[in-house]
C-alpha positions in Angstrom: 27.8 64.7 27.5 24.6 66.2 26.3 25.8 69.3 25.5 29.3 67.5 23.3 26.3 65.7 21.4 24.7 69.0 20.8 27.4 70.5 19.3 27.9 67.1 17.0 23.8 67.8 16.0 24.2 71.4 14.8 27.1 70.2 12.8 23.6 67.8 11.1 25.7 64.7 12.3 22.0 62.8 13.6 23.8 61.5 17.4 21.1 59.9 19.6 22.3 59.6 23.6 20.6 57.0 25.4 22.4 57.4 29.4 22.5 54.9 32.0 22.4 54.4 35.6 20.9 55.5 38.9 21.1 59.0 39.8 21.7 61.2 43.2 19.0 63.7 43.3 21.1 66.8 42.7 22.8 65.5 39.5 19.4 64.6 38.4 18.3 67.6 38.5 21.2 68.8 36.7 20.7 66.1 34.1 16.8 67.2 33.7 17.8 70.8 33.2 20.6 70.1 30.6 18.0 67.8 28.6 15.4 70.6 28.6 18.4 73.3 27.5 19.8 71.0 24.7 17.0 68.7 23.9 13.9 70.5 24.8 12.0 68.5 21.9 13.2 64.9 23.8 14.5 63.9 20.5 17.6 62.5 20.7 18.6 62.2 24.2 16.5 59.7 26.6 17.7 58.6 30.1 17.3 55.3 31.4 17.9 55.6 34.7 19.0 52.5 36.7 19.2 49.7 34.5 18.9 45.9 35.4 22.4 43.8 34.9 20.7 41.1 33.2 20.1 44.3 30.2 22.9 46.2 30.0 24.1 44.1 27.1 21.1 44.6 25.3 21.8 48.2 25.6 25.6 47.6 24.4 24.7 45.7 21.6 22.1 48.1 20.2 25.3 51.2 20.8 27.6 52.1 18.3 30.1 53.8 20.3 30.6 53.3 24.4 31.2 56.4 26.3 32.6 56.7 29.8 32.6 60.0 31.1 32.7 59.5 34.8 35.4 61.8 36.7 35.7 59.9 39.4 36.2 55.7 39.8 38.3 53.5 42.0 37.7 50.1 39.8 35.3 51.0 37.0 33.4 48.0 36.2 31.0 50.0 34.0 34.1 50.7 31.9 35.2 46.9 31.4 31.9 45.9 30.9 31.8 47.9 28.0 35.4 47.3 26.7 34.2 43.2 27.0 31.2 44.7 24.7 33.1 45.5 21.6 32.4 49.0 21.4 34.8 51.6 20.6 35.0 53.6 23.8 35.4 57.4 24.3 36.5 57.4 27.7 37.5 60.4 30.8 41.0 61.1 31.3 40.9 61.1 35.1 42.3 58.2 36.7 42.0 55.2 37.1 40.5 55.1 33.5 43.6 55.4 31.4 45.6 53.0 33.5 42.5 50.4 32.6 41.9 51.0 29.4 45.0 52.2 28.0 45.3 52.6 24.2 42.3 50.6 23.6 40.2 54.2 24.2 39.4 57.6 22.9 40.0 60.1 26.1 38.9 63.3 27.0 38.3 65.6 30.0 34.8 65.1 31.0 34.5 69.0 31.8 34.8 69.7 28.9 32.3 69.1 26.4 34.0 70.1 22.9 36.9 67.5 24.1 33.9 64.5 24.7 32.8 66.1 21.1 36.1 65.4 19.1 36.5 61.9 20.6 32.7 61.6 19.5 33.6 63.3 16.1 37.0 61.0 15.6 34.7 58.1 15.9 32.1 58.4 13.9 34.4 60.0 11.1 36.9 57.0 10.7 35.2 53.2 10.9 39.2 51.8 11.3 39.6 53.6 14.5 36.0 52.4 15.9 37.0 49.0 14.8 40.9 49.2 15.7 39.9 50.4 19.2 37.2 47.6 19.7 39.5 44.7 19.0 41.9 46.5 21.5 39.1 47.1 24.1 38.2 43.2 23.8 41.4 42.0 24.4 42.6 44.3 27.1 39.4 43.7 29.3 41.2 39.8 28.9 43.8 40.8 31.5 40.5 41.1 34.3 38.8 38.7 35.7 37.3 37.3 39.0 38.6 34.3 39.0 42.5 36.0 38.2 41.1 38.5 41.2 40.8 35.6 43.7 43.2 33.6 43.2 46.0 36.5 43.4 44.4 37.8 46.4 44.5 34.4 48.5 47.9 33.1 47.2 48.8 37.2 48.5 46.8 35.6 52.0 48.4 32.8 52.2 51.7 34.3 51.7 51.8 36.9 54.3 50.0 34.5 57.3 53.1 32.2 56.5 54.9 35.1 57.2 53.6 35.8 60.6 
């Protein structure tokens, strides 16, 4: 990610990175050394770290564009959060993120940052498509729900201990 938003800087398009979330101690370490390679000013990219629920929306609602790079998700809530958000999303290609958020999103592999840079790029160069893929986002992210979650999974309950 940080080095797909350097390549959108030295084409002078000002992108600031603000990154989420708890981090295992290797990939923090990673993270640290590609801020000091890309960013060594601490400019445009500042990291978070773990963020309290109760603020994420904060942090959506001051974002122009939702990005989801993860390669690697069973069920990814972070990804639904932000498509209930309203932000355009540039989103991984690995799986299961296509099957959620289907042609709401932008995709791209996440190795490879000058893929993550022309979803970027698409984005911020056409307003219709960030507000085309935000409508779609919103009302795909309809089709989850807790609620729809439980009651499917005991009427399934139900169905097979009748069956016994």
């Amino acid at each position: 990610m940080i080095e797909a938003v350097s390549f959108l800087r030295k084409q002078n398009i000002p992108v600031k990175l603000d990154l989420v979330g708890p981090a295992f101690p290797p990939a923090l370490m990673r993270l640290n050394a590609a801020i000091t390679k890309f960013d060594p000013e601490n400019t445009w990219v500042r990291y978070h770290g773990a963020v309290p629920y109760e603020e994420l929306n904060n942090l959506y609602a001051q974002a122009d564009l939702g990005v989801f790079a993860s390669s690697c998700e069973n069920m990814p809530i972070i990804l639904l959060e932000k498509m209930a958000s309203g932000l355009p999303i540039a989103c991984s290609n690995r799986g299961p993120m296509p099957e959620v958020l289907g042609n709401a999103g932008l995709y791209f592999d996440p190795e490879r940052p000058t893929e993550i840079m022309h979803s970027l790029r698409k984005y911020i160069e056409s307003p219709d498509l960030r507000s085309e893929k935000a409508s779609n986002s919103i009302a795909r992210c309809q089709q989850y729900s807790w609620s729809r979650c439980a009651d499917e999974t005991f009427t399934f309950l139900a169905k097979i201990s009748l069956a016994s």
